[in-house]
C-alpha positions as a printed NumPy array, in Angstrom:
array([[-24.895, -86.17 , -71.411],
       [-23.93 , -87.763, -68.57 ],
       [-25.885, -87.495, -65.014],
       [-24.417, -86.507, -62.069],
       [-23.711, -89.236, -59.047],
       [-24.217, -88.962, -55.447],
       [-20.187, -88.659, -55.281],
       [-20.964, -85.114, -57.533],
       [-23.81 , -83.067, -56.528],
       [-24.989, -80.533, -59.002],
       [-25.092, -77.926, -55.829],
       [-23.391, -77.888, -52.781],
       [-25.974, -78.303, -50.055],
       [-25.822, -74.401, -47.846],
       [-27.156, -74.772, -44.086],
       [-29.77 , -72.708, -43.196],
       [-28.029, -70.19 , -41.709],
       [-25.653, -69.751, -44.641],
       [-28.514, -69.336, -46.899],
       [-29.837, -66.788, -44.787],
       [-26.921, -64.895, -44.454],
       [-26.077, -65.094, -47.708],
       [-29.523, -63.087, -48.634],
       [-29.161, -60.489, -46.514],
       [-26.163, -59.626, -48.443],
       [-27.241, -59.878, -51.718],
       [-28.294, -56.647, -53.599],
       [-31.802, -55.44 , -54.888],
       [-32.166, -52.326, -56.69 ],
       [-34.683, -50.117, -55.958],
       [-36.133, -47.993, -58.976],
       [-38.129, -44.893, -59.108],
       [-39.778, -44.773, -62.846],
       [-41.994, -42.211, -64.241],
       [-45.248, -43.471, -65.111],
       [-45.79 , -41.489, -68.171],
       [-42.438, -42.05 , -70.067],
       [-41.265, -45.159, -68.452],
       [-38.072, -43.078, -67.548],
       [-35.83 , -44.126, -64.536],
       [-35.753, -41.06 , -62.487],
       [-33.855, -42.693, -59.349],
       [-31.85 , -45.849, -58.625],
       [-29.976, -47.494, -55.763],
       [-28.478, -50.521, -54.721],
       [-29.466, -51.807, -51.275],
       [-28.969, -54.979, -48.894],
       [-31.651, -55.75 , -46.577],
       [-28.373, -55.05 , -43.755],
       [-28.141, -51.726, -45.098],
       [-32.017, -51.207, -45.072],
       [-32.049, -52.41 , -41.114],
       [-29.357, -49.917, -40.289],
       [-30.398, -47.265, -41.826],
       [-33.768, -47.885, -40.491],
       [-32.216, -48.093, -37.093],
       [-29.8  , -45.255, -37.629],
       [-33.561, -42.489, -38.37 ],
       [-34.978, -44.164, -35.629],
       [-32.201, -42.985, -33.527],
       [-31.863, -39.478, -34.685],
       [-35.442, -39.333, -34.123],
       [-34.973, -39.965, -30.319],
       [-32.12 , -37.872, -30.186],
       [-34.099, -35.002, -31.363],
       [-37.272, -35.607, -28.968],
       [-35.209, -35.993, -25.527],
       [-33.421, -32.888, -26.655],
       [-36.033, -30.941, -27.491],
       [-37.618, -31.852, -23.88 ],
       [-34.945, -32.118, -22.067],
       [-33.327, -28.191, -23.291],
       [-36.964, -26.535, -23.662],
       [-39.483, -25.321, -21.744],
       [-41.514, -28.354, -22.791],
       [-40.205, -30.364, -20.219],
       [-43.33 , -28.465, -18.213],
       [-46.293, -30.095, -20.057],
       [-44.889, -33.626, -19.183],
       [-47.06 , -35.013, -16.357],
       [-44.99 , -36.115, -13.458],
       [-41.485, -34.247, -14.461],
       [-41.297, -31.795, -11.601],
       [-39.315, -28.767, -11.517],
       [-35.836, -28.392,  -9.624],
       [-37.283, -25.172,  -7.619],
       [-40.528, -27.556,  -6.978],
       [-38.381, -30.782,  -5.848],
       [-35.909, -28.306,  -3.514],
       [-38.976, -26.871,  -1.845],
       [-40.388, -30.329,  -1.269],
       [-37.435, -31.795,   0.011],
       [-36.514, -29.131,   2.758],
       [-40.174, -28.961,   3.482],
       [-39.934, -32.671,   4.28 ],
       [-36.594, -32.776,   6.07 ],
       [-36.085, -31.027,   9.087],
       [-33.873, -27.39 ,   8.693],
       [-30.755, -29.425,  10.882],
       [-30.905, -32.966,   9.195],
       [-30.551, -30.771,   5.697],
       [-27.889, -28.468,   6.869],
       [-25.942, -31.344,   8.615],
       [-25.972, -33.488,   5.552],
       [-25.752, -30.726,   2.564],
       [-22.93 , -29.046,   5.133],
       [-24.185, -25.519,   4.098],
       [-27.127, -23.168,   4.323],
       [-30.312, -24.717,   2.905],
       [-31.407, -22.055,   0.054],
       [-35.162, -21.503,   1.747],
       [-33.198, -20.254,   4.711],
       [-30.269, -18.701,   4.063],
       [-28.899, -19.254,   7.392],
       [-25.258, -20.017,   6.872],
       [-24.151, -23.036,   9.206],
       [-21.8  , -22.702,  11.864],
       [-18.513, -24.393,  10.271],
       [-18.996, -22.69 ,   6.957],
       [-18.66 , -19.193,   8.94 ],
       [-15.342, -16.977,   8.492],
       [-13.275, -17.329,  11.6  ],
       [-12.581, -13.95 ,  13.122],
       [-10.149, -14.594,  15.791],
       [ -6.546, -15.241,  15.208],
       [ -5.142, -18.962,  15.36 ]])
């Protein structure tokens, strides 16, 4: 038997990085077994990589569904701090003078229904 040299390594030396992408890409297999007759009820193959994503993948669904859910329902009310749009027009034109907010919105502010002058209809000819 002969020994191996320093011109013949029994293993090619891997970085660090290689070795640690090389073992997020090897597979495990991930068994469910019934206790009381040993039986393999469930089995998968898996990659760390695929664990992460799919981890990442419920944790965004999971979001998704929350900001929906307050965003399209009336729970959107219980939120401390989220103000209504009726609440935040009524405390903008109660903070803005009636001509600043007609001037800049260029029509009638909705808590006075006052049309302004250049959105009228013209009634004399051209």
């Amino acid at each position: 038997m002969e020994r191996p040299t320093a011109t013949a390594p029994i293993r090619p030396a891997l970085g660090r990085r290689k070795r640690a992408i090389r073992k997020l890409w090897s597979k495990y297999r991930l068994l469910l077994i019934n206790d009381n007759t040993f039986k393999e009820s469930f089995s998968i193959r898996l990659t760390p990589v695929n664990v992460v994503l799919m981890l990442i993948g419920l944790l965004g669904i999971t979001a998704a569904i929350t900001v929906s859910l307050i965003v399209f329902t009336p729970l959107k009310r219980y939120i401390p701090g989220y103000a209504d749009t009726d609440v935040r027009v009524h405390s903008f034109h109660a903070a803005t003078p009636r001509r600043f907010a007609q001037a800049r919105s260029g029509r009638a502010c909705r808590l006075h229904r006052e049309p302004t002058p250049h959105l009228q209809r013209r009634t004399e000819p051209r």
